[in-house]
C-alpha positions in Angstrom: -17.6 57.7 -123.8 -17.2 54.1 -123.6 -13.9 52.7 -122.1 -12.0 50.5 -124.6 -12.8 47.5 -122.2 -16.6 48.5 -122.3 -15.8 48.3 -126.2 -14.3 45.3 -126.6 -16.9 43.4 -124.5 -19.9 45.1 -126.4 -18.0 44.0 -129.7 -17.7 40.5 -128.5 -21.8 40.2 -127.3 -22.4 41.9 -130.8 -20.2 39.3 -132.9 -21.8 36.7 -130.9 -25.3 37.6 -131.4 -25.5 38.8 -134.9 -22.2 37.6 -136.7 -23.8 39.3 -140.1 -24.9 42.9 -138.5 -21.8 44.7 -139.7 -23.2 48.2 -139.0 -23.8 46.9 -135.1 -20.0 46.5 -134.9 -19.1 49.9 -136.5 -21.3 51.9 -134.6 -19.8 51.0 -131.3 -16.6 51.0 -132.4 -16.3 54.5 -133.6 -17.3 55.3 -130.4 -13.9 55.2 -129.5 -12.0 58.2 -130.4 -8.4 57.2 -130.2 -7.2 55.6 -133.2 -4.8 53.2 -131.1 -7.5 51.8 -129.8 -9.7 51.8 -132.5 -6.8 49.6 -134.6 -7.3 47.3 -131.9 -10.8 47.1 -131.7 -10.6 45.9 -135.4 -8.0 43.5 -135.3 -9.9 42.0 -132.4 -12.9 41.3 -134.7 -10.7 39.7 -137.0 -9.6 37.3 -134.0 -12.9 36.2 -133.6 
C-alpha cells in the first residue's frame, strides 16, 4: 500500500498532467484504505 505521502504526491503529478482524467485520480486514491486520509486526499484535490 501506498503511504498517504506517496498518495498525495502521485495525486499532485496526476492533476498536473491530466487535469481532465478523473478516473486517474480515483484510482490512486482509493488505494488508501483509511477513510481519514482518504477525506484528505479529496479535499486536497479541491485545493488545487
Amino acid at each position: 500500500m501506498l503511504s498517504f505521502e506517496e498518495i498525495l504526491k502521485k495525486e499532485i503529478v496526476y492533476k498536473i498532467d491530466d487535469i481532465e482524467n478523473v478516473n486517474i485520480q480515483k484510482s490512486i486514491v482509493y488505494k488508501s484504505t483509511n477513510k481519514e486520509e482518504l477525506m484528505q486526499v479529496e479535499v486536497h484535490h479541491y485545493l488545487l
